[in-house]
C-alpha positions in Angstrom: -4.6 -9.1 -9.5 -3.5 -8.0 -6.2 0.4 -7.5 -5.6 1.7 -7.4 -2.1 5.5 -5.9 -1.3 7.2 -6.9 1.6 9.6 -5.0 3.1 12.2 -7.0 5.8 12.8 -4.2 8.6 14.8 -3.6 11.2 12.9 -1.5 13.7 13.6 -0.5 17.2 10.3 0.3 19.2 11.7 3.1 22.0 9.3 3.3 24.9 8.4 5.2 28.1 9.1 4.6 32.3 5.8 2.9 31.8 6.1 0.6 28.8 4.1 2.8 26.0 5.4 2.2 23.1 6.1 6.1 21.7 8.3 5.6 18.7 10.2 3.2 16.3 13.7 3.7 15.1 14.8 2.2 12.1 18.6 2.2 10.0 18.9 5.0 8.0 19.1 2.3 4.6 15.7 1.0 5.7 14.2 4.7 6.1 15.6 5.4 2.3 13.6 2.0 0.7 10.5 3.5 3.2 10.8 6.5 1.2 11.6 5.4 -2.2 8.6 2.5 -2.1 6.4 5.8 -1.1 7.3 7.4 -3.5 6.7 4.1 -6.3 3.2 4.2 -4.4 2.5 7.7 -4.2 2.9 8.1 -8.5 0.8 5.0 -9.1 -2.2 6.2 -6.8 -1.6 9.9 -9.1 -1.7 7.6 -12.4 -4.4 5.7 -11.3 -6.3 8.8 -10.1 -5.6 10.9 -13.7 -6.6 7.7 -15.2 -10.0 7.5 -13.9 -10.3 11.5 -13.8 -10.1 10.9 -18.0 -12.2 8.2 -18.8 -14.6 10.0 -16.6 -14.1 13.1 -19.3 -14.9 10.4 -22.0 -17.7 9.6 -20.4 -19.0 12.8 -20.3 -18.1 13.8 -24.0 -19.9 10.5 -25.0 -23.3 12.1 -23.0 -22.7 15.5 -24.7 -24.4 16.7 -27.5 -21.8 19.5 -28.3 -19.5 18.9 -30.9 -16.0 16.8 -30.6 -12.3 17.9 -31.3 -11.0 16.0 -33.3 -7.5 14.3 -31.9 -5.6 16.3 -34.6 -7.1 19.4 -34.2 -6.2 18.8 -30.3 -2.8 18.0 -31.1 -2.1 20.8 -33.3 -3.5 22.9 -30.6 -0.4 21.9 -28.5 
């Protein structure tokens, strides 16, 4: 399931003598819901990334042919 965000902004594209295009400008209320849907994006690619970093560790305990720790004896470790 894919999920798309649209964000409605007002930009201002500032440009040179010769008509490049060299920056945008956008209200400072726009800029914070930039940075604030970063941000929402930046900690789901770190979950998804320590999600996929531990079921590759399960994958590897499954191969191994050392023995386990137990969940309790994990958590009692803590």
């Amino acid at each position: 399931m894919a999920y798309f965000y649209v964000m409605k902004l007002t930009l201002q594209y500032l440009s040179d003598f010769e008509g490049n295009t060299k920056a945008v400008q956008l209200p400072i209320n726009d800029w914070q819901k930039v940075l604030a849907k970063l941000k929402e994006y930046e900690q789901t690619l770190k979950l998804q990334s320590d999600l996929e970093e531990a079921f590759e560790d399960v994958a590897s305990l499954k191969k191994s042919k050392q023995p386990k720790q137990s969940l309790t004896d994990f958590l009692n470790e803590l």
